[in-house]
C-alpha positions in Angstrom: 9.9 6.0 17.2 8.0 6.5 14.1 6.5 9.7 13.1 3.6 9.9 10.5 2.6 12.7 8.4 -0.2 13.1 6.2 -1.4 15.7 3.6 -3.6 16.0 0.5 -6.9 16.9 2.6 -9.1 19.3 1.8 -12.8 20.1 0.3 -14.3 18.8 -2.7 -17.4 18.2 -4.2 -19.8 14.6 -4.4 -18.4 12.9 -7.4 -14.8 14.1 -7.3 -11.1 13.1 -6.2 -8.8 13.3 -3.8 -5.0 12.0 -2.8 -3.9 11.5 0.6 -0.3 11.0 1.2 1.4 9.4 4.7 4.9 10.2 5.0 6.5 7.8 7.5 10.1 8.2 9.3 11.9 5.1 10.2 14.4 3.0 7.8 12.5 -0.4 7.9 9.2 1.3 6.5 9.0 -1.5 3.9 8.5 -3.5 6.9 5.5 -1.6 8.6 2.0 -2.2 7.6 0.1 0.5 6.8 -3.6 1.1 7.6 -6.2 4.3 7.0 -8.9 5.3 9.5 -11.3 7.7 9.2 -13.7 9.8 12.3 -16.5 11.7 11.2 -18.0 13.9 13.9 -19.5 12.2 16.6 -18.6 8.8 15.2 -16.0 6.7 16.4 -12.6 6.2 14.2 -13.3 3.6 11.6 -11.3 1.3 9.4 -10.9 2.4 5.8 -8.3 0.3 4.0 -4.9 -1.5 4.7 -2.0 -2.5 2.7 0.8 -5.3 4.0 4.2 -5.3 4.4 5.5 -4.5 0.4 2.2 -4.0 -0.7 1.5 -7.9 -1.0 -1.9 -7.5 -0.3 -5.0 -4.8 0.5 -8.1 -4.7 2.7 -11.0 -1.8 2.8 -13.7 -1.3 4.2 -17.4 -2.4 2.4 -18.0 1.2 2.1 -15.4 2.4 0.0 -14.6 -1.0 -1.9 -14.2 0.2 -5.6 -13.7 3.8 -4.5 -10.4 3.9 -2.9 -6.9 2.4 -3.4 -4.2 2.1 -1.4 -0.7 2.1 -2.1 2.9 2.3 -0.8 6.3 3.5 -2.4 8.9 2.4 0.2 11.8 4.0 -1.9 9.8 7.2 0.0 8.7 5.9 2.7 4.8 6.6 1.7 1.6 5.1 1.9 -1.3 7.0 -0.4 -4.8 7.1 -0.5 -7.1 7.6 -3.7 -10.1 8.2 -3.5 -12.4 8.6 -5.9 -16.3 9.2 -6.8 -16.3 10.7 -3.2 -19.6 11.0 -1.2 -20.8 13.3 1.6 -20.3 10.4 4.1 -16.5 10.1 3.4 -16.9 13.3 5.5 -14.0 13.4 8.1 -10.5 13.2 9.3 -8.2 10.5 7.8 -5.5 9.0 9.6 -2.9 6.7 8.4 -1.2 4.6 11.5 1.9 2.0 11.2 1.7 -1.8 12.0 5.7 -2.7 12.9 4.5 -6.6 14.5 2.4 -7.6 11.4 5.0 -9.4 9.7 5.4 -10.1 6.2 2.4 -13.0 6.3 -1.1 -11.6 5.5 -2.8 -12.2 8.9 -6.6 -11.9 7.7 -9.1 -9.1 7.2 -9.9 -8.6 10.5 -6.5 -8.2 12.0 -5.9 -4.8 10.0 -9.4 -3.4 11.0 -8.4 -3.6 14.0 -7.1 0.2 15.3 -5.5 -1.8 18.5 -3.1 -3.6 16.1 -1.0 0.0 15.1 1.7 1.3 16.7 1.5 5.1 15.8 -0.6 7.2 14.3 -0.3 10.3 11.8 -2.3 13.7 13.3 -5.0 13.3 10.8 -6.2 15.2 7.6 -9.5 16.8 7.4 -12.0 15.7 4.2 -15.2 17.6 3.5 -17.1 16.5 0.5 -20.3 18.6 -0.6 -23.4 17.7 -1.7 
């Protein structure tokens, strides 16, 4: 069993920053990869980013490409977040969800956009960003 936590959520304006952290549980967490989805209201979830086992390799999505960046420390067993030059339409709650089949091999973009691909998923944090 894996349990996911994340934090760093909150409100802030167009323009500005924000850090989400995942806190995982499990001792082969170096072994998981990690994605982040995001569901605004009335929308369904949607992929935001990915990182690989040891943080070989990232995906995101088209529409936060140059924004966000996702990275892992496994020594603590968490995957952030950053997000930066935030707009009204990152609007919603993130979720970070564990991959413990994807193997060490990058498997192709697709494969981590793919929300049937994870294991477990973290409860969600809420983002608001203003106009």
């Amino acid at each position: 069993q894996v349990q996911l936590v994340e934090s760093g959520g909150g409100l802030v304006q167009a323009g500005g920053s924000l850090r989400l952290s995942c806190a995982a549980s499990g001792r082969t967490f170096s072994r998981y990869a990690m994605g982040w989805f995001r569901q605004a209201p009335g929308k369904e979830r949607e992929f935001v980013g990915a990182i690989t086992w040891s943080g070989g390799r990232t995906n995101y999505a088209d529409s936060v490409k140059g924004r966000f960046t996702i990275s892992r420390d496994d020594a603590k067993n968490t995957v952030y977040l950053e997000m930066n030059s935030l707009k009204p339409e990152d609007t919603g709650i993130y979720y970070c969800a564990a991959d413990l089949a994807a193997g060490a091999f990058y498997r192709g973009s697709s494969y981590y956009m793919d929300p049937s691909k994870y294991d477990y998923w973290g409860q969600g944090t809420q983002v608001t960003v203003s106009s």
